[in-house]
KETIMI-546534 format. One line per 10 residues: number of its first residue (from 1); their letters; for each residue x, y, z of N, C-alpha, C. Coordinates in steps of 0.001 Angstrom, whole numbers. Example, Ala and Ser with C-alpha at 12.3 -4.5 7.8 and 13.67 -1.06 7.14 Angstrom:
// KETIMI-546534
1 = AS = 13190,-5690,7800,12300,-4500,7800,13200,-3300,7800; 12850,-2250,7080,13670,-1060,7140,12900,30,7870
//
This chain:
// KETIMI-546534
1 = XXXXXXXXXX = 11427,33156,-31896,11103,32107,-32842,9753,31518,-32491; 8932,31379,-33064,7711,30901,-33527,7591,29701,-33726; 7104,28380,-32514,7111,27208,-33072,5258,26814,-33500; 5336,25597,-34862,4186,25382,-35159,3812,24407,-34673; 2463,23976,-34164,2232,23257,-33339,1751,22684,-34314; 1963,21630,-34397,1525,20056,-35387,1683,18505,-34692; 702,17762,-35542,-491,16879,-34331,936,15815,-33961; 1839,16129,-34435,3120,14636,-33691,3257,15592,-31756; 3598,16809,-31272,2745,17498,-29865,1869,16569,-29564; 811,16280,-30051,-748,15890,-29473,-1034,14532,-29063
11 = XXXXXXXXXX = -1803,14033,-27761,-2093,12986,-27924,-2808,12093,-28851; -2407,10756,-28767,-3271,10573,-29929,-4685,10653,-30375; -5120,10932,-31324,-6774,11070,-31523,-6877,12322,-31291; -6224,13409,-30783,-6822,14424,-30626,-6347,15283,-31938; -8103,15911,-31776,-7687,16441,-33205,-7365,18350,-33016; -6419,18460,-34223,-5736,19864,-34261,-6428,21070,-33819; -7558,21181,-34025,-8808,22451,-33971,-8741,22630,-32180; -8906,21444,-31907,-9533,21508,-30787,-8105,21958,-29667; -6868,21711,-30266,-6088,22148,-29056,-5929,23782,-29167; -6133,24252,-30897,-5908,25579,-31067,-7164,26725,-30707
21 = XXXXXXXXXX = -8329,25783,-30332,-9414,26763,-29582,-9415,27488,-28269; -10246,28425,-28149,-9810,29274,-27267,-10530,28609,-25601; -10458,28249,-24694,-10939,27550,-23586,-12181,28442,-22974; -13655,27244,-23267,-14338,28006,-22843,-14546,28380,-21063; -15091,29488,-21105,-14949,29898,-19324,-15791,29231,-18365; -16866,28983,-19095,-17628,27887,-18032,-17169,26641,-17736; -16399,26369,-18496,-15670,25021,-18503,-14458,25305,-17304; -13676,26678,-17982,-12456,26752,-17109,-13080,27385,-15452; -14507,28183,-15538,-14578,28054,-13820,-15001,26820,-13419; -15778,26069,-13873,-15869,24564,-13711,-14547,23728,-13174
31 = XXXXXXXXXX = -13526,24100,-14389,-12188,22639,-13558,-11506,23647,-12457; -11692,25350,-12433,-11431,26077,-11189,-11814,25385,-9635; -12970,25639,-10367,-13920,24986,-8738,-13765,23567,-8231; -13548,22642,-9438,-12947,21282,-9105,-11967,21461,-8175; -10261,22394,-8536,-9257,22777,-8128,-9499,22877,-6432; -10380,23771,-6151,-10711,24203,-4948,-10977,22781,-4155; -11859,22045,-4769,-12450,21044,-3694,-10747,20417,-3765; -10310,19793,-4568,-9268,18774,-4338,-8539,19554,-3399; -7982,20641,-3749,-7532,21254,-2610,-8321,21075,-819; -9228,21347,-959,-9993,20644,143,-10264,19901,768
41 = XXXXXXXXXX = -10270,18497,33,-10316,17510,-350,-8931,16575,638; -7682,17481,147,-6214,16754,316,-6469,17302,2473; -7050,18198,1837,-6451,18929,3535,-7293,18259,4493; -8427,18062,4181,-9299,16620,5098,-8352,15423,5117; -8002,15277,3947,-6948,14084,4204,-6163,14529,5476; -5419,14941,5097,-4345,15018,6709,-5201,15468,8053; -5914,16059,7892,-6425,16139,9087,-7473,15067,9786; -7634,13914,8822,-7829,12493,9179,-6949,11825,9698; -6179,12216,9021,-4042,11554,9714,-4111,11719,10552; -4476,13032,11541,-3904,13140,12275,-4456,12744,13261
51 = XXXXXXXXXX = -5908,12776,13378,-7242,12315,14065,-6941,10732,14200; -6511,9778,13097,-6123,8611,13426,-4825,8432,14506; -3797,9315,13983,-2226,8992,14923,-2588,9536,16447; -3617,10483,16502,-3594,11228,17874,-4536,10228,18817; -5665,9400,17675,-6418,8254,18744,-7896,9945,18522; -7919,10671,18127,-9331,11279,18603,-10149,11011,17958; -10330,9942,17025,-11802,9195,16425,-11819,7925,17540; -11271,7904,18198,-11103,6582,19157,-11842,7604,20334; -11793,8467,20818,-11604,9014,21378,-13042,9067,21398; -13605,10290,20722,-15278,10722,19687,-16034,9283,19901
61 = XXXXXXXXXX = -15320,8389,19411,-16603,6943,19769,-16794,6459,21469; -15816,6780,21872,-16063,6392,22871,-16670,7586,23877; -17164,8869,23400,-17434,9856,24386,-18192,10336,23607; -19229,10455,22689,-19957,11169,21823,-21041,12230,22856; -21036,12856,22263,-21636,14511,22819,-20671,14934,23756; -19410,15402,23009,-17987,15850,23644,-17551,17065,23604; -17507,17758,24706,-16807,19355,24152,-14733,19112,23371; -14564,20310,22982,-13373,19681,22543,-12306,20146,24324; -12668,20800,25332,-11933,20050,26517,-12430,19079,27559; -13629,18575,27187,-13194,17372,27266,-13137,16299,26306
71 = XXXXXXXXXX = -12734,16034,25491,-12106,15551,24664,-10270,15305,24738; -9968,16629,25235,-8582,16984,25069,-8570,16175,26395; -9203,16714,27440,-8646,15893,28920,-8625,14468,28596; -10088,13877,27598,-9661,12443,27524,-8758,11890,26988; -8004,12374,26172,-6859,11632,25422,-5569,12734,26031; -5473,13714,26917,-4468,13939,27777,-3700,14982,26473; -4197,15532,25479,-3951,16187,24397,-4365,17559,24779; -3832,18898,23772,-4130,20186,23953,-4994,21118,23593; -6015,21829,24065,-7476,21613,23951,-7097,22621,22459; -6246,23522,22364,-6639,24484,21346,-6155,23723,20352
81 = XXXXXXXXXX = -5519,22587,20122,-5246,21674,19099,-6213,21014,18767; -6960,20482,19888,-8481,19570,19329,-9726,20713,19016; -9576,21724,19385,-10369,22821,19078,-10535,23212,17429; -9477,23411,16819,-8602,23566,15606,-9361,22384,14739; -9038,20795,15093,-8783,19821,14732,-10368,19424,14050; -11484,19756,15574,-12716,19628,15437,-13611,20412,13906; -12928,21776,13836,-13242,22756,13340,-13330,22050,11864; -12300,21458,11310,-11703,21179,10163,-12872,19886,9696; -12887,18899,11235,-13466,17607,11093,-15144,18146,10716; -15654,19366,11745,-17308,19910,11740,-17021,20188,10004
91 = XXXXXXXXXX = -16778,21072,9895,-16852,21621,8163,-16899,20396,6961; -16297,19305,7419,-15774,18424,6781,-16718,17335,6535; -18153,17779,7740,-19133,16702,7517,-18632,15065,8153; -17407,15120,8865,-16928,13913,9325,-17503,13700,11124; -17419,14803,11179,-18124,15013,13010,-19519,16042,13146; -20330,16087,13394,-21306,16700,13938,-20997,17345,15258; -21654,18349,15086,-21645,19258,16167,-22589,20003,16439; -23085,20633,17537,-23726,21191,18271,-23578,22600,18702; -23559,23301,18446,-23481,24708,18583,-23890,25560,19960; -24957,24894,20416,-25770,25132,21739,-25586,24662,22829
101 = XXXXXXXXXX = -24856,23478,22778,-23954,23033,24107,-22429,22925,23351; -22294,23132,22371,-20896,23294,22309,-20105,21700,22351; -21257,20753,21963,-20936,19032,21669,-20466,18629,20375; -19861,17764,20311,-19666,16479,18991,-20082,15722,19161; -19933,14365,17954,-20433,13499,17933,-19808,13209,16249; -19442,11929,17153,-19101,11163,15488,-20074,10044,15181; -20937,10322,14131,-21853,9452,13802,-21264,8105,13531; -22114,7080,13969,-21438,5448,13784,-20994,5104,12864; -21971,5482,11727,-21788,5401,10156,-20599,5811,9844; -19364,6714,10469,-18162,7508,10421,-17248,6481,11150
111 = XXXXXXXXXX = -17854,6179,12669,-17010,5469,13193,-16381,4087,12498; -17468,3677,11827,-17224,2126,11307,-15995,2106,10072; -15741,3456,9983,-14643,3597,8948,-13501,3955,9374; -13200,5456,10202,-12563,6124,10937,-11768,5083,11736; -12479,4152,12496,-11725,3728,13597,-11052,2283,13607; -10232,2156,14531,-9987,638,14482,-10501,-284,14711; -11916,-92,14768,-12928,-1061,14773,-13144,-1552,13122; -13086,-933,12105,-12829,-927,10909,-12232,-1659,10807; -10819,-2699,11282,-10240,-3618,10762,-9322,-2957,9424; -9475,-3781,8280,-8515,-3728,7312,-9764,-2396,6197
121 = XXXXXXXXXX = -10940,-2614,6809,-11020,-1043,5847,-10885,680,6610; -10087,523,7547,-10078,1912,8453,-9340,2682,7511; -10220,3867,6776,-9521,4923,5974,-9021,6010,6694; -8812,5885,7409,-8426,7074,8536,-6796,6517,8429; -6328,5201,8802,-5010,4931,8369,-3935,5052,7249; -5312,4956,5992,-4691,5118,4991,-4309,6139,4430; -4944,7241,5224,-4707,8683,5322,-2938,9068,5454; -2777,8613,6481,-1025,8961,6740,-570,9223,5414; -1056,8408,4731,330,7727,3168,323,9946,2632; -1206,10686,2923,-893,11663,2404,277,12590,2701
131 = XXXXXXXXXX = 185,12843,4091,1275,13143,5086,2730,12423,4409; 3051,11672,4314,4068,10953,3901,5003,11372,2439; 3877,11530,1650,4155,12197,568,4323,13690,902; 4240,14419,1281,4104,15697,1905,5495,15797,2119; 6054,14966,2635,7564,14827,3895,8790,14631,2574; 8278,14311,1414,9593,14201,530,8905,14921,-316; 8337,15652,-473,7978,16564,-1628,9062,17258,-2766; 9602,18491,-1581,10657,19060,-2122,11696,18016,-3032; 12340,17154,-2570,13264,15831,-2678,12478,14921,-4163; 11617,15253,-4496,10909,14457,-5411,10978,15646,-6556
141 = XXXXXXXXXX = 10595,16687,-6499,10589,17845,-7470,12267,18022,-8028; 13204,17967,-6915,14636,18187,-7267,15041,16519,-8239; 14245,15596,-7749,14660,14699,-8704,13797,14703,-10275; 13225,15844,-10592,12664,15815,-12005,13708,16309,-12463; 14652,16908,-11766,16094,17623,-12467,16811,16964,-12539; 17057,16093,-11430,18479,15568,-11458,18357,13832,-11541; 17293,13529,-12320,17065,12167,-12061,17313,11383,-10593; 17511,10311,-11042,17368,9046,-9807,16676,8778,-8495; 16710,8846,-7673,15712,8508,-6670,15950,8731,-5577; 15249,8191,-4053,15293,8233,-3120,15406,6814,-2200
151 = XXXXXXXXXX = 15889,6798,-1109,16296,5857,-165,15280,5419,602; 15122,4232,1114,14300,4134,2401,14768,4641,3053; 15852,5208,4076,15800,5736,4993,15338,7468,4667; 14865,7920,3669,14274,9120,3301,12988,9070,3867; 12260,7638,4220,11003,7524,4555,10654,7018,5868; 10938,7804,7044,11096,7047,8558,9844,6239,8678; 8925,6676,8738,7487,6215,8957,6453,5975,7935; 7510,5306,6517,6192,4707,5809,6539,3118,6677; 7219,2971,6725,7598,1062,6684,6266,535,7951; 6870,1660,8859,5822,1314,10376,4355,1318,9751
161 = XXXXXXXXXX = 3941,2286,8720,2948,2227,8720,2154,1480,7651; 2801,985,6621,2965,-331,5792,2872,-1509,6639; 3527,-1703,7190,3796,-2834,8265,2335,-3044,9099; 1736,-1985,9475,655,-2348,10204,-878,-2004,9231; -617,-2000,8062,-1339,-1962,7531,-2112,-3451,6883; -785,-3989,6408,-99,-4906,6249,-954,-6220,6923; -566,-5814,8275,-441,-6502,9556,-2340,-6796,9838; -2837,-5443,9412,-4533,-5454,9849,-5203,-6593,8482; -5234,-6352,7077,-5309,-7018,6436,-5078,-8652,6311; -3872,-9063,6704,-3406,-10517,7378,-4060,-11102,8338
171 = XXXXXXXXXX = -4196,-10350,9309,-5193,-10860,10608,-6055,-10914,10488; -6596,-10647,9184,-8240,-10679,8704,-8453,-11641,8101; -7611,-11868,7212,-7643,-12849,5958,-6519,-13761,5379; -5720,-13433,6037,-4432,-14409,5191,-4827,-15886,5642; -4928,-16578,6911,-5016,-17818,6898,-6238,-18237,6245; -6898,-18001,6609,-8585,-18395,5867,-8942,-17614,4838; -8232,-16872,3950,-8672,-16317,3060,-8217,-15889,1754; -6725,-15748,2213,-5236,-15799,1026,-4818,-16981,774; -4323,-17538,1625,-3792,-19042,1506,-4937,-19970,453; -5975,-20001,969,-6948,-21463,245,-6953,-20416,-1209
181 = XXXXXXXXXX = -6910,-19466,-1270,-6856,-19302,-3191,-6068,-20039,-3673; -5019,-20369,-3291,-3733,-21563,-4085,-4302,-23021,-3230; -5256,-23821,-4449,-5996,-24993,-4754,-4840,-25669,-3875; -4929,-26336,-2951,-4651,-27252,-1911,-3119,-26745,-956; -3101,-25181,-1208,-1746,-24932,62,-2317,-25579,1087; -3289,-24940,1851,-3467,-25181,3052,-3120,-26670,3552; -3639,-27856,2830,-3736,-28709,3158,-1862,-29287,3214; -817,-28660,1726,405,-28838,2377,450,-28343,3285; 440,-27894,3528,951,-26630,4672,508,-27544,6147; -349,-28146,5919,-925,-28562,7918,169,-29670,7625
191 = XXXXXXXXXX = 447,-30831,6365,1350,-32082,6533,2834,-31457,6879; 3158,-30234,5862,4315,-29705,6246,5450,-29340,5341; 5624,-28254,4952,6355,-27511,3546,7634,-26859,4057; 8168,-26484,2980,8960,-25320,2929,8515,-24148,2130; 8823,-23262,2922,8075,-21977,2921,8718,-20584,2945; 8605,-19829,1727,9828,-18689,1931,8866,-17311,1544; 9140,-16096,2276,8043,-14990,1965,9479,-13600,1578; 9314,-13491,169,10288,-13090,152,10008,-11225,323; 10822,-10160,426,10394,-9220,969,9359,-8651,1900; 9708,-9921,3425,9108,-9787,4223,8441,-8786,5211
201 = XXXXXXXXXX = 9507,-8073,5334,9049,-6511,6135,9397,-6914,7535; 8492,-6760,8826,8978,-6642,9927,7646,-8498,10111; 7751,-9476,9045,7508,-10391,9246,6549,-11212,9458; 5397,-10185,10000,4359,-10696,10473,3472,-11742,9886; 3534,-11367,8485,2786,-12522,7315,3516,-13560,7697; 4596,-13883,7561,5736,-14897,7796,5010,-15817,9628; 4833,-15026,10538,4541,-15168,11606,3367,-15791,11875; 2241,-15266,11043,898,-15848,11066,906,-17421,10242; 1744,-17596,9540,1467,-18445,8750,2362,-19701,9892; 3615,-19224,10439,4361,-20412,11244,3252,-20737,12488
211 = XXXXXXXXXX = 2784,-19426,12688,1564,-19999,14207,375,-20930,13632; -78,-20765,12311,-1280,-21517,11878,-796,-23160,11233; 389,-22839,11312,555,-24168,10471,2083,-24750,11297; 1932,-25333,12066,3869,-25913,13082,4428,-26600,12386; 3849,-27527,11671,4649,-28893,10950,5191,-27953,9623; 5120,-26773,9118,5652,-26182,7988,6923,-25285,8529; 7862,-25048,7950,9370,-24262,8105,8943,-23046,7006; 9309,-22052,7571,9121,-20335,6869,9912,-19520,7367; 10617,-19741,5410,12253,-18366,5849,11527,-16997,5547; 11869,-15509,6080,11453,-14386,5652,12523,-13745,5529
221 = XXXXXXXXXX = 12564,-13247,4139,14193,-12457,3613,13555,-11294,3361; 14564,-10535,3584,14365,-8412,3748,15810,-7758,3795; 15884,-6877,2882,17057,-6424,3015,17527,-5453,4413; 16484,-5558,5122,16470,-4408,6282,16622,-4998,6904; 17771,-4478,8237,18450,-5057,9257,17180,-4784,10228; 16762,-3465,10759,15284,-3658,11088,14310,-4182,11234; 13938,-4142,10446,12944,-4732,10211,12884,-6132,10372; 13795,-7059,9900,14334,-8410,10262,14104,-8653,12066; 14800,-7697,12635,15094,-7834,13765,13554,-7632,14845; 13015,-6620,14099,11672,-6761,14534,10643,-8383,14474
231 = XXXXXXXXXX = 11245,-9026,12931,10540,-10174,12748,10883,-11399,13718; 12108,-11091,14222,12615,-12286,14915,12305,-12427,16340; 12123,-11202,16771,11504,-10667,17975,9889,-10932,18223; 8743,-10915,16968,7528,-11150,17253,7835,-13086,17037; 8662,-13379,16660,8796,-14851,16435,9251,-15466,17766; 9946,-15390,18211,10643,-15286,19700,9594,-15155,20701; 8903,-14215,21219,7431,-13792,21795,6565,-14931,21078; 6465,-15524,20515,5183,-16209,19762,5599,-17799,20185; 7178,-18243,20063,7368,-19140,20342,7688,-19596,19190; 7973,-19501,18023,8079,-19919,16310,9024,-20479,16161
241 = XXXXXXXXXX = 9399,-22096,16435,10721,-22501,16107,10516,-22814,14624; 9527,-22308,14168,9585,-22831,12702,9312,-21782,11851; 9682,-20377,12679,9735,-19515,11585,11503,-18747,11688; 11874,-18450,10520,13380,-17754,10760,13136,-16589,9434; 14638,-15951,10080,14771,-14752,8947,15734,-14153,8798; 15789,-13881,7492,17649,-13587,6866,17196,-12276,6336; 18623,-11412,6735,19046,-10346,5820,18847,-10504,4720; 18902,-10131,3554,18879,-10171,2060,18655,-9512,1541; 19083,-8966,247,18395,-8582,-1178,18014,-9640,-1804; 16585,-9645,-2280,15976,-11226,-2719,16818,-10820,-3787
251 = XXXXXXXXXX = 17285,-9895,-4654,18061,-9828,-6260,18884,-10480,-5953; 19698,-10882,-4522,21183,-12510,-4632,20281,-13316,-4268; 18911,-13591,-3863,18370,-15270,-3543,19477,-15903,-4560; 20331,-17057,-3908,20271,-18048,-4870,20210,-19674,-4629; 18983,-19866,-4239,18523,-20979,-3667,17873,-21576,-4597; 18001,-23030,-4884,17866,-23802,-6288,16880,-24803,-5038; 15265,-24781,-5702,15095,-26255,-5257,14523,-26378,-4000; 15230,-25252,-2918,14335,-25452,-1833,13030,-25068,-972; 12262,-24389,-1915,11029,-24418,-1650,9963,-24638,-2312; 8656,-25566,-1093,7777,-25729,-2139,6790,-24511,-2603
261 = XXXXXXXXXX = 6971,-23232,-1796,5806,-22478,-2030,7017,-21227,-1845; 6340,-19910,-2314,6977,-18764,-2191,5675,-17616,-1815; 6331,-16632,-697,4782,-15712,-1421,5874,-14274,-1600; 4677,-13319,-1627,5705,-11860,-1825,4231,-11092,-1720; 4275,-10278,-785,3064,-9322,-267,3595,-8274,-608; 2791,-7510,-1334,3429,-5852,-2386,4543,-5564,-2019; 5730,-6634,-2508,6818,-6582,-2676,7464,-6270,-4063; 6633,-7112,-4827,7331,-7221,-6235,7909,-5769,-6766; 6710,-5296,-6823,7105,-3299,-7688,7874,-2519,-6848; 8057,-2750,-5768,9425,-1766,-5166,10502,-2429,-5246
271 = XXXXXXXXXX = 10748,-3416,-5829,12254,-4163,-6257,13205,-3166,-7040; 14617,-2889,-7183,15289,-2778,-8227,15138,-3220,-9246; 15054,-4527,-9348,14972,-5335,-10160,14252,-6687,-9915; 12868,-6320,-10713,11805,-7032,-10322,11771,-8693,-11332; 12571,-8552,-12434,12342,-9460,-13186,13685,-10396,-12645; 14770,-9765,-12457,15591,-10590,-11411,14851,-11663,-10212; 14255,-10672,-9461,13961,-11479,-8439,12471,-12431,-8970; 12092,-12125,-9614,10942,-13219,-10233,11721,-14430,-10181; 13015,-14376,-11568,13188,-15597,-11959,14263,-16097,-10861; 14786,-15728,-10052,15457,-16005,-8513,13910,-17092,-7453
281 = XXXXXXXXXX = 12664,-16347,-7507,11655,-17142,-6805,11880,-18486,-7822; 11801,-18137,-9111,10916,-19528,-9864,12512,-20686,-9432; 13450,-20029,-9892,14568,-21252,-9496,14658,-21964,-7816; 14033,-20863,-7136,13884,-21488,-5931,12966,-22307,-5458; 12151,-22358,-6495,11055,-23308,-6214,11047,-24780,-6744; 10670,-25879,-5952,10495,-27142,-6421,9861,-27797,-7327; 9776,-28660,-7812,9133,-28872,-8915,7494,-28836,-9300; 6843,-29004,-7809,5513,-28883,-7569,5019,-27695,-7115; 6395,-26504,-7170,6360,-25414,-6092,5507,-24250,-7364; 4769,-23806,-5620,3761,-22153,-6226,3853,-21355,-5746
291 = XXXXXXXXXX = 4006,-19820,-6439,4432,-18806,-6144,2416,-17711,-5864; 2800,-17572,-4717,1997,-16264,-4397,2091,-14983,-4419; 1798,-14327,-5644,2717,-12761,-5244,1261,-11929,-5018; 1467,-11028,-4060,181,-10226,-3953,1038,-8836,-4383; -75,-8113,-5465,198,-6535,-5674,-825,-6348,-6097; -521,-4501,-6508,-1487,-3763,-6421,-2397,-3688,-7626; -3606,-3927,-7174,-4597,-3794,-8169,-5130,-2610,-9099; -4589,-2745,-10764,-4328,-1981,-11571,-4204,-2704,-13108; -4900,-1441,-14318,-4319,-2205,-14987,-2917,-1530,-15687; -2399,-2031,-16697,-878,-1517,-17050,-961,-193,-18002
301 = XXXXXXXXXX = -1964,111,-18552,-2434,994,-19488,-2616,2318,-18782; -2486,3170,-18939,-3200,4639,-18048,-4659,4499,-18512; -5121,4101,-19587,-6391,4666,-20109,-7681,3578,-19950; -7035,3291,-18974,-7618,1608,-18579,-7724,1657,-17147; -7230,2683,-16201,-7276,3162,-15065,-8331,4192,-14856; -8305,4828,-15691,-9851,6430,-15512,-10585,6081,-14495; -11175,4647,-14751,-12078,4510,-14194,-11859,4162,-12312; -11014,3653,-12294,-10311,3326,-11112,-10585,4336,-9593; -11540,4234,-8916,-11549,5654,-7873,-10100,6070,-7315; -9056,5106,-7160,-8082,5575,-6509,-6807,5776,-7316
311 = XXXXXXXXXX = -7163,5641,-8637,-5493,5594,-9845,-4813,6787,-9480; -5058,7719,-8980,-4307,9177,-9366,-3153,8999,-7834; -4027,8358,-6997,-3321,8284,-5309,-2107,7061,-5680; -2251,6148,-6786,-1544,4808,-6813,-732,5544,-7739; -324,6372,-8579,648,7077,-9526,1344,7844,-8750; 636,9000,-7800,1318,9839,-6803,2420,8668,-5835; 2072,7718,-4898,2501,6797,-4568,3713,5919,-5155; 3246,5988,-6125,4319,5605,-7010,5649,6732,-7323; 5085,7998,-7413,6376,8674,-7956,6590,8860,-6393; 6165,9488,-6078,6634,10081,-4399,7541,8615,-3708
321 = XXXXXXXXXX = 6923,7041,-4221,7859,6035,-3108,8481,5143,-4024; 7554,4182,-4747,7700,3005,-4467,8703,2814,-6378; 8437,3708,-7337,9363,3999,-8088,10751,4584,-7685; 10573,5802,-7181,11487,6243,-6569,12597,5769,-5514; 12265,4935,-4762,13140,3799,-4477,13906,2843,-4721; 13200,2405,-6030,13524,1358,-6981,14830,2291,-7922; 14347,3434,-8520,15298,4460,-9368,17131,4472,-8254; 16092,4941,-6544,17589,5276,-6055,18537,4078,-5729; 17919,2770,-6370,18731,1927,-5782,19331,1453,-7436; 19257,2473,-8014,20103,2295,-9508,18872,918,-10169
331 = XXXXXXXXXX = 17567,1138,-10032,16962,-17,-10230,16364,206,-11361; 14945,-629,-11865,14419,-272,-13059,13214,870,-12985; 12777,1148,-11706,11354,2130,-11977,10057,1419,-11854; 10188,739,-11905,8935,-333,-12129,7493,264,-11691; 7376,788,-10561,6681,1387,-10111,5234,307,-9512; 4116,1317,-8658,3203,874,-7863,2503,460,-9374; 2063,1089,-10421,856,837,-11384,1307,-71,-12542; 2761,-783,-12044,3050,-1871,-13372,1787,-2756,-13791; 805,-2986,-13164,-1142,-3729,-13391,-541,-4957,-13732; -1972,-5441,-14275,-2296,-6907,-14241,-1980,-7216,-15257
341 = XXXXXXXXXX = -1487,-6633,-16374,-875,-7634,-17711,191,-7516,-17656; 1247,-6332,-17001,2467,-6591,-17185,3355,-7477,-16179; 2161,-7128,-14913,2915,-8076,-14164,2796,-10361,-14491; 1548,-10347,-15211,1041,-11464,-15372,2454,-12047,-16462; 2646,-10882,-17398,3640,-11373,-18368,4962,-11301,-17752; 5095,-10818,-16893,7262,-10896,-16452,6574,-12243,-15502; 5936,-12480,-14872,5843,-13561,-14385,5950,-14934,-14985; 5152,-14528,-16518,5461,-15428,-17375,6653,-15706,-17976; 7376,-14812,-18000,8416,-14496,-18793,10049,-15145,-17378; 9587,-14979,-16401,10267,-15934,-15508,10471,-17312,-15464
351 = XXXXXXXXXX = 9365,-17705,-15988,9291,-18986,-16087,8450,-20099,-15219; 7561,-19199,-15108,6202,-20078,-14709,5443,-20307,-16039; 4870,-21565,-15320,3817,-22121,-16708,2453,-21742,-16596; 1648,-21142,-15533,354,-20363,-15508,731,-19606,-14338; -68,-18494,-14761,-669,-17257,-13855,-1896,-17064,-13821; -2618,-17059,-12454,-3973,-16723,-12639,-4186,-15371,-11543; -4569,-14287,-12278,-5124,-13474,-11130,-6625,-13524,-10596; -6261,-13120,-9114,-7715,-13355,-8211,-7930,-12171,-7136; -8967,-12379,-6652,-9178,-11373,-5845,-9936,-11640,-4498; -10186,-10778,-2947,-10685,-11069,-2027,-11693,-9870,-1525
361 = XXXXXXXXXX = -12726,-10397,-1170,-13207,-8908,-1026,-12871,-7737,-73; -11899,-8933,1103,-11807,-8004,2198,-10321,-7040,1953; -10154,-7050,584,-8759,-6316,0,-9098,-5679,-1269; -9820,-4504,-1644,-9806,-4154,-2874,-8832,-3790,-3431; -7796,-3311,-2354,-6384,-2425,-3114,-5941,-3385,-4344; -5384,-4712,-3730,-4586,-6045,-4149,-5094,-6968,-5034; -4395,-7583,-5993,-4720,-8670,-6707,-3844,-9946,-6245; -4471,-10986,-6360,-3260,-12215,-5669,-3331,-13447,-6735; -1831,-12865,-7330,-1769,-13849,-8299,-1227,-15219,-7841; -1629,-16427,-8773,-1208,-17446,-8255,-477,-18062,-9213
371 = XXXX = 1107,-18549,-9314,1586,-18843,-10524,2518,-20423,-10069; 2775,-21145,-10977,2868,-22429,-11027,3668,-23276,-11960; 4531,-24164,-11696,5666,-24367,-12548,5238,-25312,-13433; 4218,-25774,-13510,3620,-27149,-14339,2075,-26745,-14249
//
């Protein structure tokens, strides 16, 4: 049987001629050769991963004009592994090398990115997330068949590495730099609030904020027994009688009233149910109370993303985790790229009376909305 292809198939605007033409070849070795680099492209990725988890850009800065054994002796690693490793990094234009003594060298200009001297822009970290996706692949393809989703515990080592991602960003900027976007927190905050961070993680936001501010109380709720336990532990070590933290699914918060402020650090879009827990924050908040939610910077449209250098990594991300999580917990999907109008409107639609989105420079990923009951 013979089906006719007619323009209700087609996206919109595109017109009929053009899908039934024959593909020209310069064009198709053109998106060929594209093919190749991305392919290329992905495999530098991980082999940045791994250069970050193993410490050998740490390594390269601190020993430049390095053979790869000694290299290997310095980080106590296996030379035909850093041999391998180098090979990938020389081709890759990420390390320089020397041919005639058989040296490296990671140019500074590399280091200032690569390493943890980088702070909250080290792309060498953000590398893992490729690796990560890699690890549920198969498990993601079987769910185009069989619908629904996947578990956190499907994902051993995103949380750790969320968490300290997390963690580098905060120590940069959350007290002096997140906080004063919401027009006079800080100043509650030194007299003395109530304070709730809801899908906390292993706490640390929660932590920075009880060390910068004593006279304020800060609950951190997480449905992870983990992770909790990690938070209570850097609180404990820190001395924080004024920070605590509960088990939870923020979807049962049901706390009327007792706080004046809320935040939620790219929590919102991996919820089950994100519009639940919105209007769960707004009832928990006081009458003067403001909600901080930080997520990911996007807009809600696909065709409004093109331009975006990183949209295709924040969709992958999305199906490979942060949807897929949400699906296996019988949730809505919501996903990493819900953007800035849809999230501005369920926010609205919770029952805040303004939303304003903002931004920091030392965070391009994130937008940090600020929303308000009056």
């Amino acid at each position: 049987m013979t089906t006719q292809l007619t323009s209700s198939h087609l996206p919109a605007g595109t017109p009929l001629a053009a899908a039934a033409s024959p593909p020209d070849p310069t064009a198709s070795a053109a998106f060929a050769g594209r093919c190749v680099g991305i392919m290329n492209q992905a495999a530098i990725a991980l082999l940045t991963s791994v250069g970050h988890q193993t410490g050998l850009f740490e390594l390269l800065a601190a020993h430049p004009g390095t053979t790869s054994q000694q290299l290997a002796e310095a980080g106590d690693l296996n030379e035909r592994y850093v041999r391998e490793w180098l090979g990938g990094m020389v081709t890759a234009d990420f390390v320089r090398y020397d041919p005639v003594s058989g040296t490296h060298v990671l140019p500074p200009e590399h280091a200032s990115v690569l390493t943890l001297a980088a702070g909250p822009n080290n792309m060498a970290h953000l590398m893992q997330y490729i690796g990560m996706m890699g690890d549920v692949e198969q498990q993601i393809v079987d769910r185009f068949h069989t619908g629904g989703g996947l578990s956190y515990a499907d994902y051993p080592n995103f949380h750790r590495t969320m968490a300290q991602e997390s963690a580098v960003v905060n120590d940069a900027s959350l007290v002096d730099g997140i906080l004063p976007l919401v027009d006079g927190l800080p100043d509650r905050l030194a007299l003395g609030i109530d304070v709730a961070d809801v899908g906390c993680g292993s706490g640390h936001a929660v932590n920075l904020m009880a060390a910068a501010y004593p006279a304020s109380r800060f609950t951190g709720y997480d449905f992870s027994e983990a992770a909790i336990a990690t938070a209570r532990d850097e609180a404990a070590a820190g001395g924080l009688a004024n920070a605590r933290f509960e088990v939870l699914d923020v979807a049962e918060l049901d706390v009327v009233g007792g706080f004046d402020a809320v935040t939620a650090f790219d929590a919102i879009h991996d919820q089950a149910h994100p519009a639940l827990v919105l209007a769960n924050i707004r009832r928990s908040l006081r009458p003067a109370g403001v909600f901080l939610m930080v997520d990911i910077k996007a807009e809600s449209q696909v065709e409004d993303n093109i331009e975006l250098p990183w949209a295709s990594y924040l969709y992958a991300m999305s199906m490979f985790h942060c949807m897929s999580v949400s699906l296996g917990l019988g949730g809505d999907g919501l996903g990493t790229v819900w953007g800035r109008q849809v999230a501005q409107r369920m926010v609205t639609e919770a029952g805040f009376a303004s939303v304003e989105a903002k931004d920091i420079e030392t965070d391009p990923f994130n937008t940090y909305y600020v929303a308000r009951l009056n």
